[in-house]
C-alpha positions as CSV (number, residue, x, y, z in Angstrom):
1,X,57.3,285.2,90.7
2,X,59.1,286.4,93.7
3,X,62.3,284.3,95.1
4,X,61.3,283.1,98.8
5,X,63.6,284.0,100.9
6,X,64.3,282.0,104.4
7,X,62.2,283.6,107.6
8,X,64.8,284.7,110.3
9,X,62.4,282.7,112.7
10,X,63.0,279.5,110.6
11,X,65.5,277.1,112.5
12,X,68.6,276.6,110.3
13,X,69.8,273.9,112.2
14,X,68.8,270.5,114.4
15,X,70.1,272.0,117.4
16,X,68.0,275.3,116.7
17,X,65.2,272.4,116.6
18,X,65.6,270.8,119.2
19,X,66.0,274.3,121.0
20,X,62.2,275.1,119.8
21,X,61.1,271.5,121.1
22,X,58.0,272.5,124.8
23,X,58.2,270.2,127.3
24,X,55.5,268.4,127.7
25,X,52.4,268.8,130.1
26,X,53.1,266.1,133.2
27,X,49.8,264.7,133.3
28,X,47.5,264.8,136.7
29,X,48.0,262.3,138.8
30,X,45.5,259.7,139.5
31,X,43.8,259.2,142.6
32,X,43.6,256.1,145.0
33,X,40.3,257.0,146.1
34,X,37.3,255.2,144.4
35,X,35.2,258.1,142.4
36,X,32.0,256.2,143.6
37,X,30.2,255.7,146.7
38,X,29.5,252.3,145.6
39,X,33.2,251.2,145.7
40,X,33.1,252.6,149.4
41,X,29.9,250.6,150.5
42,X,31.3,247.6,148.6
43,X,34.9,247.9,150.6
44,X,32.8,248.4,153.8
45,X,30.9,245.2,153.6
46,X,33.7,243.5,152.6
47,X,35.3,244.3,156.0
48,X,32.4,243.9,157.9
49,X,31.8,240.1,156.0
50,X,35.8,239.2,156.4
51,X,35.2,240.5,160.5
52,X,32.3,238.4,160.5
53,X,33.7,234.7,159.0
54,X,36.5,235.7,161.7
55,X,34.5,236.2,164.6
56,X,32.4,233.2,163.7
57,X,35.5,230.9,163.4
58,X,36.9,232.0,166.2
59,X,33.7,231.4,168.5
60,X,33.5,227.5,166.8
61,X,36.5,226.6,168.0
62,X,36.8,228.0,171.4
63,X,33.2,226.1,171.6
64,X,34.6,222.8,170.7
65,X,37.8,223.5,172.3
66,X,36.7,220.4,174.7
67,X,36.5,218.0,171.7
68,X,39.9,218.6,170.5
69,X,40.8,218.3,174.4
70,X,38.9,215.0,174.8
71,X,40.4,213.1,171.4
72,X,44.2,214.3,172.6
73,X,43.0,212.5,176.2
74,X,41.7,209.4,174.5
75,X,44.9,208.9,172.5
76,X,46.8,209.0,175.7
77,X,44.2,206.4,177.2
78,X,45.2,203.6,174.8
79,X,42.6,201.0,175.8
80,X,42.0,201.8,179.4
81,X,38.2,201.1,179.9
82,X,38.1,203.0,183.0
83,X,39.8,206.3,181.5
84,X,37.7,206.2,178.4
85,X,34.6,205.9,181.0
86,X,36.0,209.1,182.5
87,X,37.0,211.3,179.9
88,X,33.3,210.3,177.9
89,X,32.0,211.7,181.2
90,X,34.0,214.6,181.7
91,X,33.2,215.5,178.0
92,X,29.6,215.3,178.4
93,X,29.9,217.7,181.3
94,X,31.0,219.8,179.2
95,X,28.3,219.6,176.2
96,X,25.6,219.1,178.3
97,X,23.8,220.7,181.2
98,X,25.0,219.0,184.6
99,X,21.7,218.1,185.4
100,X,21.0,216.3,182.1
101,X,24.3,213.9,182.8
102,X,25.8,213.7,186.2
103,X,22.9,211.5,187.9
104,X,23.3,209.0,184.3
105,X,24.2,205.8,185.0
106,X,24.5,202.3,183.9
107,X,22.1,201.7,181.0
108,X,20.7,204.7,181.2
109,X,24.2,206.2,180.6
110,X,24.7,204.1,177.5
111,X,21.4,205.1,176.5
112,X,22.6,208.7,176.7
113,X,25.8,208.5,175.1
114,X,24.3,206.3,172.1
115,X,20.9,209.3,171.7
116,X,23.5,212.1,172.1
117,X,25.3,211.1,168.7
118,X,23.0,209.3,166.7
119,X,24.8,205.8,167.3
120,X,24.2,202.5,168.8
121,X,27.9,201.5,170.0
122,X,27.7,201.8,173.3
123,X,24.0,200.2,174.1
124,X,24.7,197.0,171.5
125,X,28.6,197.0,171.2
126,X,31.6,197.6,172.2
127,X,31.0,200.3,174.5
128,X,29.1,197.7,177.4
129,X,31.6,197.9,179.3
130,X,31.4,201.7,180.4
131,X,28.5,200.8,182.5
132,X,30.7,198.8,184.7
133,X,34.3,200.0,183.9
134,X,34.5,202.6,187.0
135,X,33.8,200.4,189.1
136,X,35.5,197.1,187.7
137,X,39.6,195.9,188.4
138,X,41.5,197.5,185.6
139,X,41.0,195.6,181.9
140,X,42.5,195.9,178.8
141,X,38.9,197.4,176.5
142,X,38.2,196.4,173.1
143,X,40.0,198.7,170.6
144,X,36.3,199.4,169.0
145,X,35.7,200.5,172.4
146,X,38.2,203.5,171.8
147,X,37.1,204.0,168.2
148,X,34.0,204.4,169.8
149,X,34.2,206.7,171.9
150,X,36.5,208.7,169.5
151,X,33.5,208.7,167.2
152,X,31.1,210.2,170.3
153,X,33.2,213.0,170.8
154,X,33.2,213.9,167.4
155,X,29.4,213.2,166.4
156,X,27.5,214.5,169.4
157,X,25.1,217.4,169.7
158,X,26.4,219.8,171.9
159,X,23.4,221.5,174.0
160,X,24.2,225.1,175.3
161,X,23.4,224.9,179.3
162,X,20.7,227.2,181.0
């Protein structure tokens, strides 16, 4: 049996092994970019859907800008027949084709306002007193008459104009 005798190549110490230690390989780096066209397409329609609930939510409130304007007018009216009278007016300009409203008046105005919504306050309650309140010395309305009205602004069915 022969005696084994140490390689030269053989580290002898730590330090000679640590020496011997490679570096290791830096891995690629990963990509942002999806791999797929699919991921693409699916960011794409996600833009286009986020650019459309925007769009649309934009466009329903500058349409119904006029409501907002009309309940901030009420609240300053307090119970002023006459001013409720107007600003249900003005509104209704607004929703509806001039032609439809401006000649309305009286009953047939009640009639209007009560059909437009889907209500019966104006006709059979509080809201009588429109059909005369332009015209009549200024009166202290019926609260309900306000509530009324408030309601109105907020239930009718706006028609686009020709």
């Amino acid at each position: 049996m022969s005696e084994e005798t140490p390689s030269t190549d053989a580290p002898t110490s730590l330090v000679d092994l640590i020496n011997k230690l490679v570096e290791p390989v830096e891995p690629a780096s990963i990509s942002m970019v999806p791999q797929t066209g699919g991921w693409v397409v699916l960011a794409v329609v996600l833009i286009l859907v986020a650019l459309y609930v925007v769009l649309r939510t934009r466009a329903h409130l500058q349409r119904n800008a006029y409501r907002k304007a009309a309940l901030s007018a009420l609240e300053q009216a307090g119970d002023d027949a006459a001013a409720i009278a107007t600003i249900l007016r003005s509104t209704a300009l607004a929703a509806f084709p001039r032609a439809q409203v401006a000649s309305l008046s009286g009953a047939e105005w009640l009639a209007f306002l009560d059909r437009s919504a889907g209500m019966d306050d104006f006709r059979n309650g509080a809201g009588q007193v429109l059909a005369t309140a332009p015209y009549a010395s200024p009166a202290r309305a019926d609260p309900a008459l306000r509530e009324a009205a408030k309601s109105w602004v907020r239930r009718h069915q706006r028609q686009v104009s020709a």
